[in-house]
C-alpha positions as CSV (number, residue, x, y, z in Angstrom):
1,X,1.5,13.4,-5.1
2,X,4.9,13.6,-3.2
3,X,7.2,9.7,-3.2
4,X,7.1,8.0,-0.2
5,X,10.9,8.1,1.4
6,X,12.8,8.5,4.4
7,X,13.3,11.7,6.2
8,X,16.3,13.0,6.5
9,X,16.1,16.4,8.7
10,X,13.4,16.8,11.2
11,X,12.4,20.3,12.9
12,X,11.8,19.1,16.9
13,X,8.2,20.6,17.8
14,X,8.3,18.6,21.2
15,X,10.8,17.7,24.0
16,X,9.9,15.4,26.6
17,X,13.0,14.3,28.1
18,X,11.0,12.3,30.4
19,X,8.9,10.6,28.6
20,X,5.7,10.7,27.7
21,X,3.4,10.7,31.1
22,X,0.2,8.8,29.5
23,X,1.9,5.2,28.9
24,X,-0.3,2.9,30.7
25,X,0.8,2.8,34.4
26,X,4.2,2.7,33.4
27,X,7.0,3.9,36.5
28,X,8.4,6.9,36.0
29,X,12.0,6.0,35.7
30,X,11.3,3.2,33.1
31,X,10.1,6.2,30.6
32,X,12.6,6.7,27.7
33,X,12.9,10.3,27.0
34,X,11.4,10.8,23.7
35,X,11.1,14.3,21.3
36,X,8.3,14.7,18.9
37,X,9.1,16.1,14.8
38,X,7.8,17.0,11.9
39,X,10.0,15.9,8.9
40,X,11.2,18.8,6.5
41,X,10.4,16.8,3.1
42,X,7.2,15.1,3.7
43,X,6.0,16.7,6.8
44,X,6.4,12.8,8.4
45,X,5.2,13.0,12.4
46,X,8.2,11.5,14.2
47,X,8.8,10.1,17.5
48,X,12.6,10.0,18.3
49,X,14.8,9.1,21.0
50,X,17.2,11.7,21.8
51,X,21.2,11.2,22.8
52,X,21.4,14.2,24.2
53,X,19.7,16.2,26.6
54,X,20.0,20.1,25.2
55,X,17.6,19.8,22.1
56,X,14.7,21.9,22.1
57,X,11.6,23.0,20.1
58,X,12.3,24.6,16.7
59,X,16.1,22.7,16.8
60,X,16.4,20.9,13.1
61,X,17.9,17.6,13.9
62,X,19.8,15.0,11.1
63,X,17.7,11.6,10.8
64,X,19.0,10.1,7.9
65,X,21.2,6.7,7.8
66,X,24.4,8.3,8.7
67,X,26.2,9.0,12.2
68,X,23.8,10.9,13.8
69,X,24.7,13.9,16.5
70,X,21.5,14.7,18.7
71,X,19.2,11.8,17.8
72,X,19.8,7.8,18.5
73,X,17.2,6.7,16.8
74,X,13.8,6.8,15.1
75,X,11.4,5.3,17.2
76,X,8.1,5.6,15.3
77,X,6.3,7.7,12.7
78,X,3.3,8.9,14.6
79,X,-0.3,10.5,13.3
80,X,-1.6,13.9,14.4
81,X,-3.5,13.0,17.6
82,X,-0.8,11.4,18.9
83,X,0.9,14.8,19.6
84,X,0.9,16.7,22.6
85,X,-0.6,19.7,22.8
86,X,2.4,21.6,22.7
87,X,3.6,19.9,19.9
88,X,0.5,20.7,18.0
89,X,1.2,24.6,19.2
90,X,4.0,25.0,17.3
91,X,3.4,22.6,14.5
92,X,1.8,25.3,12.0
93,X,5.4,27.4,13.5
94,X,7.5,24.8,12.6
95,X,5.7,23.9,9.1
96,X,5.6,27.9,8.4
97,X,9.3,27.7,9.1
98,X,10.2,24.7,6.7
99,X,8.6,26.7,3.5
100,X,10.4,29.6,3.9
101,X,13.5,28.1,4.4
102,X,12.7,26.7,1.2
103,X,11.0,29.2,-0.8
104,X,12.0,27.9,-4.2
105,X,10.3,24.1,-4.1
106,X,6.9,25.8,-2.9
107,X,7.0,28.9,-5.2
108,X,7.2,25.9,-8.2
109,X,4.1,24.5,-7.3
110,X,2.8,27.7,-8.3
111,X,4.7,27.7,-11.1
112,X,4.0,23.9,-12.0
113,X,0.4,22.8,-10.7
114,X,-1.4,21.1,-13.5
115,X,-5.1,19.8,-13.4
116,X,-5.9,16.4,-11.6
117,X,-9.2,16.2,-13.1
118,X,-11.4,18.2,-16.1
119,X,-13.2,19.8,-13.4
120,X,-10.3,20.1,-10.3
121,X,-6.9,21.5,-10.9
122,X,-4.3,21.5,-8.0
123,X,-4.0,25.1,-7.3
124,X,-7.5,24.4,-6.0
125,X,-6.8,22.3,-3.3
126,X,-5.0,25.4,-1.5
127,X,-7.2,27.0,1.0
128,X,-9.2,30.2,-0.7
129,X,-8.4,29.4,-4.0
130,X,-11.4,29.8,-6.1
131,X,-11.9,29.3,-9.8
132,X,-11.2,33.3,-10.3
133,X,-8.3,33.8,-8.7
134,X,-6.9,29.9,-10.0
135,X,-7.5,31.6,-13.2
136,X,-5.6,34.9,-12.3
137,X,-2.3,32.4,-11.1
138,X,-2.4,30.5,-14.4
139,X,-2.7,33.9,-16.6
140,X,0.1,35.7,-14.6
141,X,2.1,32.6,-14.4
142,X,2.1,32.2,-17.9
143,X,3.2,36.0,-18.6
144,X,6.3,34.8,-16.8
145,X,7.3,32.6,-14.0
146,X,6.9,33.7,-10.1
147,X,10.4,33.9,-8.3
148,X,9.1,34.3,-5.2
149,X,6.0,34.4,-1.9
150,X,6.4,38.2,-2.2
151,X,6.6,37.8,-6.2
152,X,3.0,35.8,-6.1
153,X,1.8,38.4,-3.2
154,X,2.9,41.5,-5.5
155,X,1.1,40.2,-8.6
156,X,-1.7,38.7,-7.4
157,X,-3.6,40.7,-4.9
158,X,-5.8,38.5,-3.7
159,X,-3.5,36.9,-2.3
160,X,-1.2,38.7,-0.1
161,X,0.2,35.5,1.8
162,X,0.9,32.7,-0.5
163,X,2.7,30.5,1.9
164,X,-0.1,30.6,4.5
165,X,-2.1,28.6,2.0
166,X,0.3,26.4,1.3
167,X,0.7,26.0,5.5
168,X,-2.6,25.3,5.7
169,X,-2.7,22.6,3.0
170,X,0.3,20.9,4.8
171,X,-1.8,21.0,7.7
172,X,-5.0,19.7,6.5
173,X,-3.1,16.8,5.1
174,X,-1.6,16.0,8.6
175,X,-4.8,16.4,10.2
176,X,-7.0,14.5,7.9
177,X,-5.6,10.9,7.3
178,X,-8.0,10.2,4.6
179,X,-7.2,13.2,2.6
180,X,-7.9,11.8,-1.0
181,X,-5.3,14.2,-2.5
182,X,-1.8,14.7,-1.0
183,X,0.0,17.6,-2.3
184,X,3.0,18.1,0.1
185,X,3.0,14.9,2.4
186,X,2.8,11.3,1.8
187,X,0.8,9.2,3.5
């Protein structure tokens, strides 16, 4: 459901200032040190080529089409088994990390989730979400709007972490490349 566009922060979830160590025979020297990220807008899977050599994991790095301070370029978007392990360690960290820093965006989906079909509605694409507790959201919700995770958490009980669900979605979208619907990444 989200527009495909172009990423403009990344969180780094990687670093391999080496290189990677699995391309094809190449020497060691010729490797370009590259750093593995997941976008904060679309959850894009990036490979980019650092500038500098002090970025680590969980470091949010500017991508966008102007002067750039840690990162020279992007050098591909990549899919989810073409991480490294580590990097698919603290992916769920890093994801987890990108909702809370922005609360309000996935609090409105709560707020704003309308049904894709007669017989599927979006809130039940989030992990545990039954047509019960769908039903609870969309009567509490309408009393008045959630503010907040701890807001959805306090009125709901059934739900005492609503931005895990929402982690797991993102995740089950990167995972799965032929996810039918996309809630909070593009393809």
């Amino acid at each position: 459901m989200r527009s495909d566009k172009k990423e403009i922060n990344a969180v780094v979830i990687e670093c391999l200032l080496r290189g990677r160590g699995d391309s094809g025979g190449r020497q060691q020297y010729k490797h370009e040190p590259i750093v593995q990220a997941v976008g904060k807008d679309q959850f894009k899977l990036l490979e980019l080529v650092p500038k500098v050599d002090n970025i680590s994991i969980n470091d949010e790095v500017y991508i966008g089409d102007k002067v750039r301070d840690k990162i020279e370029r992007v050098k591909r978007r990549i899919g989810y088994s073409d991480l490294t392990k580590t990097a698919k360690v603290e992916l769920p960290f890093a994801i987890a990390g990108i909702i809370k820093d922005d609360e309000k965006r996935y609090v409105a989906f709560y707020n704003d989730a309308v049904p894709i079909s007669i017989k599927l509605h979006m809130l039940h694409l989030l992990p545990g979400i039954g047509k019960k507790l769908m039903q609870e959201i969309l009567a509490e919700r309408q009393k008045r709007p959630f503010t907040s995770f701890a807001d959805i958490s306090e009125r709901i009980k059934a739900i005492p972490h609503p931005e895990q669900m929402i982690v797991k979605r993102v995740l089950e979208e990167i995972e799965d490349p032929d996810i039918k619907y996309r809630i909070f990444t593009s393809r």
